[in-house]
N, C-alpha and C positions, 0 to 999 in steps of 0.2 A: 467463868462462863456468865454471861448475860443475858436479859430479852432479847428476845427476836422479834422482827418481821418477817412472814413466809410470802415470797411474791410466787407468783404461777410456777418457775424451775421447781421449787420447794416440791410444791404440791404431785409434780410430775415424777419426782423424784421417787416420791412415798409411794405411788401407782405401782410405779418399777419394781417397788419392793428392794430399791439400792439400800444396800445393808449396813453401808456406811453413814447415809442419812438418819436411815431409823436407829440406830444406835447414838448418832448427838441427838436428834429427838427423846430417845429416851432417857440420856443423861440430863436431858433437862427439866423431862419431868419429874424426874428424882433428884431433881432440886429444886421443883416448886417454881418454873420456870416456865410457866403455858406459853408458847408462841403465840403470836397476835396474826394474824390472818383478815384481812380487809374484804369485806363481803364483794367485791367487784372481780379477787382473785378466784375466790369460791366459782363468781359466774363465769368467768372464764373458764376454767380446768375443767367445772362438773357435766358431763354429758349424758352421765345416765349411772341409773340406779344399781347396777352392774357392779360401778367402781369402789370394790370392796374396801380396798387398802386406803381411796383416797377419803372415803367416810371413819376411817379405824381412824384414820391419821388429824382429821377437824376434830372425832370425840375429845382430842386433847389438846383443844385449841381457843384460844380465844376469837371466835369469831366476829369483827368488828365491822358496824354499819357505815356507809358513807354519808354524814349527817351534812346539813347545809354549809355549818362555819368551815369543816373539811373537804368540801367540796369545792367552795371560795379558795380556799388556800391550794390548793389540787390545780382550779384552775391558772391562779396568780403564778405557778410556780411554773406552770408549763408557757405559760408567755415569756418568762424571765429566761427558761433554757430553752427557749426555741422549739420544744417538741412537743407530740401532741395525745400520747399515751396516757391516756387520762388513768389507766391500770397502774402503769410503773407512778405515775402521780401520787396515788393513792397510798402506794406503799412510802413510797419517802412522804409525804405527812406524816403519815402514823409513826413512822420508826423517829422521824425526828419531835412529836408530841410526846411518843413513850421514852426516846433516847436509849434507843433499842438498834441493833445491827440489822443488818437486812441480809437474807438466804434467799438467794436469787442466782441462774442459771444465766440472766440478762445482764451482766457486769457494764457494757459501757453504757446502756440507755438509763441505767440507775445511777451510775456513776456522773451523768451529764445533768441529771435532777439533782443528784447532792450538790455537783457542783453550781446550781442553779439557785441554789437554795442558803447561798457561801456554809457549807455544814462542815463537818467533820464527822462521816456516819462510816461504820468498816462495814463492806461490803463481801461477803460470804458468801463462795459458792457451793450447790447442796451435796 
């Protein structure tokens, strides 16, 4: 098992309380294995203070900001694949800065940024 990237599917996942999620979630935190989380998924997903499982599920998470230089690249990357999800953008940065897989319910819009990106990133669904 390796890093991760949690794109929004992730997040929605943990909501659900899908029990197969939260169980590779917790295998990986008993490996010392914090998921990375892109602050732009956080604003997507979070709607209200209500969402217990989805605030359980950040405590164990590396929450990462979208800084200028990732931003640049975020944008460069979406001109190069044609698309214009600056969210899915966000996560393939990170995952390719951490060289980290990506846990995403969005398989070909991410799949279109790796391939945008010429990467070789495994893409996981949650």
């Amino acid at each position: 098992m390796k890093h991760v990237v949690y794109d929004a599917g992730a997040l929605i996942a943990a909501e659900r309380s899908e029990r197969r999620f939260w169980a590779e979630h917790r295998a990986r935190l008993e490996l010392g294995l914090a998921p990375c989380v892109p602050a732009p998924v956080v604003a997507q997903v979070s709607r209200s203070t209500r969402q217990v499982q989805l605030r359980r599920l950040l405590r164990g998470c590396e929450i990462v900001a979208l800084d200028e230089a990732a931003a640049h690249r975020s944008g460069a990357l979406l001109g190069r694949s044609g698309t214009a999800d600056i969210v899915d953008a966000a996560v393939v940065v990170l995952a390719l800065t951490r060289r980290a897989d990506i846990v995403t319910s969005d398989r070909g819009d991410i799949e279109r940024l790796v391939s945008g990106a010429r990467a070789k990133l495994r893409v996981i669904a949650p």
